[in-house]
N, C-alpha and C positions, 0 to 999 in steps of 0.2 A: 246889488251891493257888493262893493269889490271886500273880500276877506285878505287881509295881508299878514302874513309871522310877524308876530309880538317880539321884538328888539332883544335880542339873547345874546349873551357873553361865555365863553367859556376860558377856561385855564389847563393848561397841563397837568399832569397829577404824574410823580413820581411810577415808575414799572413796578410793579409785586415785587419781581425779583431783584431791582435794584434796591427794595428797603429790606427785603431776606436776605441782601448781603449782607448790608450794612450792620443791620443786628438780628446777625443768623443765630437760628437754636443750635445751641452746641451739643457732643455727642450724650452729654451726659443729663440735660434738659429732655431730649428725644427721646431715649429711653424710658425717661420717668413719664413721657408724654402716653409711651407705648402701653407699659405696666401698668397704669391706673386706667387706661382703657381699657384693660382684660378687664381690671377687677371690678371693672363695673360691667359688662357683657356680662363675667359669670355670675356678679350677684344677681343681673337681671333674669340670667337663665335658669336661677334655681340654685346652680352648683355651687354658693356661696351664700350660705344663709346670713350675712350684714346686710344693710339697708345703707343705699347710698345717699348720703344726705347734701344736697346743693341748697348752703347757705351765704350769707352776705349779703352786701346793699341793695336796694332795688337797683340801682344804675352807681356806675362811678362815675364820681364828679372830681374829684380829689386824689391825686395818685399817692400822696404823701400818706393820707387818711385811710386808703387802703391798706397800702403797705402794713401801717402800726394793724389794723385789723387780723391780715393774712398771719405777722408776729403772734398773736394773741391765736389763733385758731390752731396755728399748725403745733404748738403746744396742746391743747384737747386732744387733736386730732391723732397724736402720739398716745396722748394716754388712750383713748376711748377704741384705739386700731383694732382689737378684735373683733370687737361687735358694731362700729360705725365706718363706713366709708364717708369721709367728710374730702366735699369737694366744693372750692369755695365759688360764688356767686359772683364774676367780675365781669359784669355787663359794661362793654362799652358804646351801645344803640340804645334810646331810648323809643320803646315804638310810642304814638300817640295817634288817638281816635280822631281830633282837627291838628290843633297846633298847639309849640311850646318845645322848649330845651328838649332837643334830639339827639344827647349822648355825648359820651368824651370823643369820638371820632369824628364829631360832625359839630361839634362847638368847643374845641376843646379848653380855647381863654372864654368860657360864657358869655359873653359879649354879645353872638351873633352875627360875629366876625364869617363865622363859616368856612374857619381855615383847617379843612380836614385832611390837608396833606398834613400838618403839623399834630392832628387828631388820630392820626395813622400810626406818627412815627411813638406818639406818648402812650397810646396803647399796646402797643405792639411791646415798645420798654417795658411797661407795667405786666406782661404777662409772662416774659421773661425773669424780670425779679421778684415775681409770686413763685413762679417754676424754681427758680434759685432755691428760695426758701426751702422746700420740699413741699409745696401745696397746689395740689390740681388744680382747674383752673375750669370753671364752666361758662359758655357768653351764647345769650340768645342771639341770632345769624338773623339781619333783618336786612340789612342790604344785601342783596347777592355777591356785589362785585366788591365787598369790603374783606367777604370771607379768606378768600385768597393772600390777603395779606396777613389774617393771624390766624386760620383755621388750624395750621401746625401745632400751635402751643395749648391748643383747648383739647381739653380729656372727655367732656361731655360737652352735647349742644343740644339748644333748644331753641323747637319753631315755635312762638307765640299765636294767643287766641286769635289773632286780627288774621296772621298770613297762615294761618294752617289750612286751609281753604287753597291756596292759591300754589297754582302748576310750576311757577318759579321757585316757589319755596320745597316744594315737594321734591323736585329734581335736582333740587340744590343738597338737599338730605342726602339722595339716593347717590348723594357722590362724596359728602363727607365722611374721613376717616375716623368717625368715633360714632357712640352711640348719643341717637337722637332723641329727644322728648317731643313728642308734638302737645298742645293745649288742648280741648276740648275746647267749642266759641264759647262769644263773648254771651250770649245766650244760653249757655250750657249744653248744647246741641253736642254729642258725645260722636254722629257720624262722620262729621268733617272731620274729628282726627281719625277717625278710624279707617275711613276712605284713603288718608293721607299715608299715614302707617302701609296698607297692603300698596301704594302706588310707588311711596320712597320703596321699598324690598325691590323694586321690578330694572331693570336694567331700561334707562333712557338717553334718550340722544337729542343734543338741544344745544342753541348758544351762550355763549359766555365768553368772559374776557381770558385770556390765561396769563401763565407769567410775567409775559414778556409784555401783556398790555395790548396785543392785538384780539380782536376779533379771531373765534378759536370756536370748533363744533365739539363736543365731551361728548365721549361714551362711557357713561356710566353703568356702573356691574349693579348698584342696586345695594341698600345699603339693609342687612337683617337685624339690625340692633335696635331699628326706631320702635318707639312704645311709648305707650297714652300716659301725660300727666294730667290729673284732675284739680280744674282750677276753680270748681264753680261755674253760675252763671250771676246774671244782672241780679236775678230776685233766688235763686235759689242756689243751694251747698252742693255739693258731691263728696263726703270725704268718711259720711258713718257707712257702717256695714253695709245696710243697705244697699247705698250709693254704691261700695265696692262691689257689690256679692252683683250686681244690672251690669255695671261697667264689664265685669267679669263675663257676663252672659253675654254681651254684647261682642266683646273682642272671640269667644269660642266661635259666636254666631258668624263672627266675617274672617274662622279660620285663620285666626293669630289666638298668641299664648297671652293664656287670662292673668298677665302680670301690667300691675299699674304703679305711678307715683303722683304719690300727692302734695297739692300746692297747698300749704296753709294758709297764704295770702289772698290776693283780688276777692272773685268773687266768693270763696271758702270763707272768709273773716269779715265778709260782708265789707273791706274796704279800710276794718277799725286792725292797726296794726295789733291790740291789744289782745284780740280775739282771736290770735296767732294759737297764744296760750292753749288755748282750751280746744283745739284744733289738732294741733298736736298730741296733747294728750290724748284725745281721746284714739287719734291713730296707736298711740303708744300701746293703748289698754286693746286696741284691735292685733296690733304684734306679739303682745304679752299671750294674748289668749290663743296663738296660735295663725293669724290668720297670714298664707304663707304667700300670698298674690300680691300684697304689699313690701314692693322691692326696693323703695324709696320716699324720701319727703322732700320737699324744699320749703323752706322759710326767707323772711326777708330780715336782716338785722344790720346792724352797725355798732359804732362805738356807744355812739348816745342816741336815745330812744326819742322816735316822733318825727318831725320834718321840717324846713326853715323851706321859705321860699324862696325863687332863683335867684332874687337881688340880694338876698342876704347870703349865696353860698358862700362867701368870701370868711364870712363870722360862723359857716356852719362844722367845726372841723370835726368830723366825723358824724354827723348827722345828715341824713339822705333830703335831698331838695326837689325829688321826685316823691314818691311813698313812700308813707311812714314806714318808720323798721322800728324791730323790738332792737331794746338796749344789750349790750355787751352782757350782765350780769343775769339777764332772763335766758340771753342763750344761751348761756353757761350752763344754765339748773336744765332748759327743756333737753340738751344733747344729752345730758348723765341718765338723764330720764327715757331718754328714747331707749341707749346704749340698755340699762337695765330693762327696757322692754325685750330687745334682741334676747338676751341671754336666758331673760324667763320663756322664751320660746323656744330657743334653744335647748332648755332644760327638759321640758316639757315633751319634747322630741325624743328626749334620749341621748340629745348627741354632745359629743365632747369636743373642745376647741384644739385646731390645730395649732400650737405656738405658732407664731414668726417672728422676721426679726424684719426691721426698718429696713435693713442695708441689702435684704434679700428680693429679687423682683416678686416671687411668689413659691414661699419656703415653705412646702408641705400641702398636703389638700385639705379644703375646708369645709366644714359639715355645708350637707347640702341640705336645698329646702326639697328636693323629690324625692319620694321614697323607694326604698329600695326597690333593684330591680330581683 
């Protein structure tokens, strides 16, 4: 039986560096891209006792929707600066297990158009005019060859449960300039990211596309910032004591630092946005009481609470049309609640906060979570 290639089409796609011209990070977006990188490295390494918190939509669907969101948060985020590192949630890939709406860069009129050159240019905007704003900017990296055209503007990244497993994604880490979260699987299996974590640290050599859009060999130095977030599994949580105190034994056990963050969402809420709530706090009363390996949470939220399906995102404005998100007014009350965790832990420590100021990259030193030498 003769076997013949199935009839394929392809199109052009814009060079990386021709849409970084077009809408390049200015000097003063770069900066703030840089500085909320430390602050998350040192809060991961101890020497900043805040908890970094990556909140926001499951995926963007909506740039306008965002936007009012990023408005709304970077106000908290102002008030809460001492005790939260709030870095917002602006996923523009949606991963999926079969199929269905694959993100703002790969549909970005939902349609199914599949016009991701135009998917490109409206994210890549969007995470500029969050930058504007003064608001970090977090996006899980599911394509490889997408990275390259916004990995600049993003302060935190994360590999998801599906590709943390997978040698593309790990080497794609080990060359990102920020610090990485890997998932724990979708089974709850904690070694695939742990495996992944010591593999991104390691200097590798592999292909990819680079700027210019040619086929391009990267030597990467290996990147020391990746660390485990806990997202659950299918049938079971990760997120009590417990779950922390194994995880914890597990990362000394493969010789990485027993520092973790926790997902409130998938499998942690068992899937109910609502059970966010009680997820959270309960991390909250784990930071309140001291526990110092808890160096971060993410949640999923938006303006309005719950989810619309993909035909209706047009009537969904501000409501997630992938996973539920808790509403705007819940994530209000759970950050003030976290913030009041930090500070009872802090208190509890001994230690006293260093003022800053907004306009300062990093004004003073800040109580650490290691103890003295």
């Amino acid at each position: 039986m003769l076997v013949t290639r199935r009839p394929q089409a392809s199109t052009p796609l814009i060079p990386p560096v021709a849409l970084l011209e077009q809408l390049p990070l200015g000097d003063a977006a770069a900066a703030f891209v840089t500085r909320t990188r430390q602050e998350i490295v040192e809060i991961l390494q101890g020497d900043d006792d805040r908890l970094v918190v990556v909140v926001g939509p499951c995926s963007i669907h909506d740039p306008f929707a965002a936007i009012e969101y990023a408005n709304r948060l970077k106000g908290v985020a102002d008030q809460l600066v001492e005790d939260l590192r709030i870095v917002m949630r602006v996923y523009c890939e949606k991963p999926r297990t079969t199929i269905g709406w694959r993100g703002l860069i790969h549909d970005p009129n939902l349609d199914g158009s599949g016009a991701i050159e135009d998917g490109l240019f409206v994210a890549r905007k969007l995470l500029l005019k969050i930058l504007e704003m003064g608001v970090p900017a977090a996006c899980e990296f599911l394509d490889p060859m997408a990275a390259v055209f916004i990995a600049d503007a993003v302060s935190w990244g994360a590999i998801g449960a599906r590709t943390s497993e997978s040698p593309i994604h790990r080497q794609l880490a080990s060359e990102l300039p920020m610090p990485v979260g890997f998932k724990n699987g979708t089974l709850g299996n904690l070694q695939v990211a742990l495996d992944a974590i010591v593999t991104a640290a390691r200097p590798h050599r592999f292909l990819t596309l680079d700027a210019l859009g040619r086929a391009a060999i990267v030597n990467s130095y290996g990147n020391p910032d990746c660390h485990l977030v806990l997202r659950g599994g299918q049938h079971t949580t990760n997120f009590d004591t417990a779950s922390v105190r194994t995880a914890c034994e597990a990362l000394t056990s493969s010789g990485l630092a027993a520092r973790v963050m926790i997902d409130a969402s998938h499998g942690n809420s068992g899937k109910d946005h609502r059970r966010q709530q009680s997820v959270v706090r309960d991390v909250a009363h784990q930071v309140a009481e001291g526990a110092g390996a808890i160096r971060g949470i993410m949640l999923e939220s938006f303006l309005m609470e719950g989810r619309r399906d993909y035909g209706d995102a047009k009537h969904a404005f501000g409501q997630s049309i992938t996973d539920p998100c808790l509403g705007w007014e819940t994530t209000l009350v759970l950050l003030h609640e976290l913030a009041r965790a930090v500070r009872a832990r802090r208190s509890s420590a001994g230690l006293q906060v260093v003022a800053i100021r907004n306009s300062s990259p990093l004004a003073g030193r800040r109580p650490s979570l290691l103890p003295a030498k």
